[in-house]
C-alpha positions in Angstrom: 20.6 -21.7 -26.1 17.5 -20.6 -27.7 15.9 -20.0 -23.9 19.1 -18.0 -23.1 18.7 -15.8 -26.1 14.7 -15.4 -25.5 15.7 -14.4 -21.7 18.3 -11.7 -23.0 15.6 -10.4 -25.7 13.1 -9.7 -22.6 15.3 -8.1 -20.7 16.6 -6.3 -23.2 13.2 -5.2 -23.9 12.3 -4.5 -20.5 15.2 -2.4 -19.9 14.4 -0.1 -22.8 10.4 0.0 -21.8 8.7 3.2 -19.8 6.2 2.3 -16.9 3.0 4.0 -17.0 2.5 7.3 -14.8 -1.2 7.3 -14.7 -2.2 7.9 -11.0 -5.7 7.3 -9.5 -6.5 6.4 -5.6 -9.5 5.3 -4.5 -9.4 6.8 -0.1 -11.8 6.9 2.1 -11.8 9.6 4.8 -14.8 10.4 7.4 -16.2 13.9 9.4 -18.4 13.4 12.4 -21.9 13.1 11.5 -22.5 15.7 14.3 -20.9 18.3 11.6 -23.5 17.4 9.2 -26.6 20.0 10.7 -27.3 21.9 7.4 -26.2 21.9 4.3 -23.4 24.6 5.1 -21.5 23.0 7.9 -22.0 19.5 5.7 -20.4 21.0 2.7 -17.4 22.8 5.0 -16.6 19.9 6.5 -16.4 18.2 3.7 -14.4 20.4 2.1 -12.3 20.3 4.9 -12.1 16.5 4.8 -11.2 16.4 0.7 -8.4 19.6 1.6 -7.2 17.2 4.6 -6.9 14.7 1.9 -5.5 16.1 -1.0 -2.7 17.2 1.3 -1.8 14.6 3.1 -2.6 11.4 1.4 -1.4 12.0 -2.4 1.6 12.4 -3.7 0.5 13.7 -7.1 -1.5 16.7 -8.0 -4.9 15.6 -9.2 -7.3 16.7 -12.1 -10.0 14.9 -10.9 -11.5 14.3 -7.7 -15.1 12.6 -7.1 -16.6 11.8 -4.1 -17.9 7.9 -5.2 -20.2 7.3 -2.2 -21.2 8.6 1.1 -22.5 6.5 4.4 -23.5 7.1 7.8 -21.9 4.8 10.7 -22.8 5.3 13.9 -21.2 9.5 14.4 -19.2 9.4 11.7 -20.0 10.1 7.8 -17.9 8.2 5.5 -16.8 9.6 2.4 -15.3 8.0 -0.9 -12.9 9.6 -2.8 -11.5 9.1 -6.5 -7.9 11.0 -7.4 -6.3 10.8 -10.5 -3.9 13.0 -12.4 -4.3 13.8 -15.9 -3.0 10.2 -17.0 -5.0 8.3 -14.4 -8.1 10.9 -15.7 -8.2 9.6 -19.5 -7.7 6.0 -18.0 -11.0 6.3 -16.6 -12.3 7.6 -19.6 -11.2 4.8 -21.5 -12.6 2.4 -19.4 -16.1 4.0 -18.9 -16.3 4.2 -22.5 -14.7 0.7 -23.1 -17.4 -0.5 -20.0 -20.4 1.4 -22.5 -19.4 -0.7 -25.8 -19.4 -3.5 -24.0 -23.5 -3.6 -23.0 
């Protein structure tokens, strides 16, 4: 009996509770390197690449985007993107800053 009440209490509970609508996406996307010959064709493409992005892969509109890391393969430059929205933003705040109290 007491098992049957504790079950109806969680769902009860659960029922009433809100998810979470913090977004963040970590996406990887690539340009050929061959794009890459100065600085101005680099940073078009990659604009290009982020737009490409930002317009077909999320859902959400994003406050922040970083690019995390950048590579060379072969002829292709892979890029590494952070989204989040606004939510997903302060998250990463809190979690930097949560990382730095830690050390």
């Amino acid at each position: 009996m007491k098992s049957l009440l504790t079950v109806l209490i969680g769902l009860g509970l659960a029922a009433w509770a809100t998810p979470a609508s913090a977004y963040v996406a970590q996406i990887t996307t690539s340009i050929p390197a061959a794009s890459a010959g100065d600085d101005t064709q680099l940073e078009d493409a990659l604009n290009a690449a982020v737009h490409d992005v930002l317009q077909h892969a999320i859902a959400f509109a994003p406050t922040l985007v970083a690019v995390r890391d950048a590579r060379v393969v072969g002829d292709r430059v892979y890029i590494l993107l952070l989204v989040a929205d606004g939510e997903g933003e302060e998250t990463i705040k809190d979690l930097v800053n949560a990382d730095q109290t830690d050390l």
